[in-house]
C-alpha positions as CSV (number, residue, x, y, z in Angstrom):
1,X,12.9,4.5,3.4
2,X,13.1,4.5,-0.4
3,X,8.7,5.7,-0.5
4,X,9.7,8.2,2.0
5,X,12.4,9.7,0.0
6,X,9.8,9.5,-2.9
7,X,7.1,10.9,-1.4
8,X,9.9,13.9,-0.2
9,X,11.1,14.4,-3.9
10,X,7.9,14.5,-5.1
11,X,6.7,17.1,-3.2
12,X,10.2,18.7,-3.5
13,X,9.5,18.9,-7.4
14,X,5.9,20.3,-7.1
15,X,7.5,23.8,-4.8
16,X,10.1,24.0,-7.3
17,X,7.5,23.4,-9.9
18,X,5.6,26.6,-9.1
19,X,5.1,29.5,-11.5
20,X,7.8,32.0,-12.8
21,X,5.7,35.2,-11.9
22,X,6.4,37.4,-15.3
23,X,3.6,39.2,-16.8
24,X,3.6,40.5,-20.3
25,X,4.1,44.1,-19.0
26,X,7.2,43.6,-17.7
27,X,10.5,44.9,-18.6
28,X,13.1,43.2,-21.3
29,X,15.3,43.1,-18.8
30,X,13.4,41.6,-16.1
31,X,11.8,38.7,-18.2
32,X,14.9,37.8,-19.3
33,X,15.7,37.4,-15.7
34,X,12.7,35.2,-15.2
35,X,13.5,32.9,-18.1
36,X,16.8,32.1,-16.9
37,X,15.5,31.6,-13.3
38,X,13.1,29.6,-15.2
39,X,15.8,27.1,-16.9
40,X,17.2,26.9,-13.7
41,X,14.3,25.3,-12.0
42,X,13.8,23.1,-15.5
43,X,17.2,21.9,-14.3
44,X,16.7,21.4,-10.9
45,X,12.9,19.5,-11.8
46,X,15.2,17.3,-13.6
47,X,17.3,16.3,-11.5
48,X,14.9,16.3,-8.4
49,X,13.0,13.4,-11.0
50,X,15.8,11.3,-11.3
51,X,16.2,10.7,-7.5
52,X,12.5,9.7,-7.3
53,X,12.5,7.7,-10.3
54,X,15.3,5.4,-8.8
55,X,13.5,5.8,-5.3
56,X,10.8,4.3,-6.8
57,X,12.4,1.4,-8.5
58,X,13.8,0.7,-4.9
59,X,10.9,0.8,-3.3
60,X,9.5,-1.6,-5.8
61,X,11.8,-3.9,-5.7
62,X,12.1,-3.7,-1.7
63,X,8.4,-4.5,-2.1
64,X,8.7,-7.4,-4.4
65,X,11.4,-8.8,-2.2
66,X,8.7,-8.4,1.2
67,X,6.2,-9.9,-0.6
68,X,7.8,-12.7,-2.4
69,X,9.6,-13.9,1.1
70,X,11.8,-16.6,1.9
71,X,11.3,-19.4,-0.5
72,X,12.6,-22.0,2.8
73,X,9.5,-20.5,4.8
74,X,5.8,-20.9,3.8
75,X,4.0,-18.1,3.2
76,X,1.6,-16.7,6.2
77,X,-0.7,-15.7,3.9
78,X,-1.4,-18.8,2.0
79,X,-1.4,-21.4,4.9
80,X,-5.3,-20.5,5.7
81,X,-6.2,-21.1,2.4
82,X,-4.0,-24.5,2.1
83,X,-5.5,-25.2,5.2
84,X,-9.2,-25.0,4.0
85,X,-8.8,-27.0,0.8
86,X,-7.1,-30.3,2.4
């Protein structure tokens, strides 16, 4: 769940990433409007980062946990090769 939400914010933060649109021609007024629609997104891109930094760490961890397993059970994985060096 945690690399889907990743995955999702990440892609979430590259829409809102997208250009402001102003050109140099433009009005006072109007870039003025952009730049504050711009500080907005900076805002939002922040925010939208912080959830998929912390999904990450919890999908990390999740994976750690998985891979490490239960200390009372032997690993699947390493049975073949304690198997072949008897």
């Amino acid at each position: 769940m945690a690399g889907i939400v990743f995955v999702l914010a990440l892609l979430a933060e590259s829409v809102v990433a997208t250009g402001i649109g102003l050109t140099r021609q433009e009005s006072a007024a109007t870039i003025a409007r952009g730049l504050h629609a711009h500080e907005g997104r900076m805002i939002a891109i922040a925010c939208i980062s912080i959830v998929y930094a912390v999904a990450f760490a919890v999908y990390l961890w999740k994976l750690y946990v998985l891979l490490r397993g239960d200390p009372a059970r032997p690993n699947d994985l390493s049975m073949p090769f304690d198997a072949a060096h008897r």
